[in-house]
C-alpha positions, 0 to 999 in steps of 0.5 A: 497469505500475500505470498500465496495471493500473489504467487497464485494470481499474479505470477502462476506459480510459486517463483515469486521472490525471482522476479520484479512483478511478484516483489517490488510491485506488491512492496511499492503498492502497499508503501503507495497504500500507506502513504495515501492514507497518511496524507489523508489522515494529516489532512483531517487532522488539519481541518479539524484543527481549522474547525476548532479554531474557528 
């Protein structure tokens, strides 16, 4: 499915692997995406940790 979403809105067509915009956006968006959502993950578990300690 994010071969078509991609190929379709971003590019216009389906030479998606040849060229940057069409991979290594769509890899460094969802590392990004995944990094975002692990900080804000350890940052919960942290003040829950300072809650309790309380």
């Amino acid at each position: 499915m994010g071969v078509l979403l991609i190929a379709l809105s971003v590019e216009k067509s389906f030479a998606m692997p040849g060229s940057i915009l069409g991979t290594w956006v769509p890899f460094a968006r969802i590392f990004l995406s995944t990094y975002i959502t692990g900080l804000s993950v350890e940052n919960t578990e942290k003040e829950k940790a300072v809650a309790l300690g309380s």
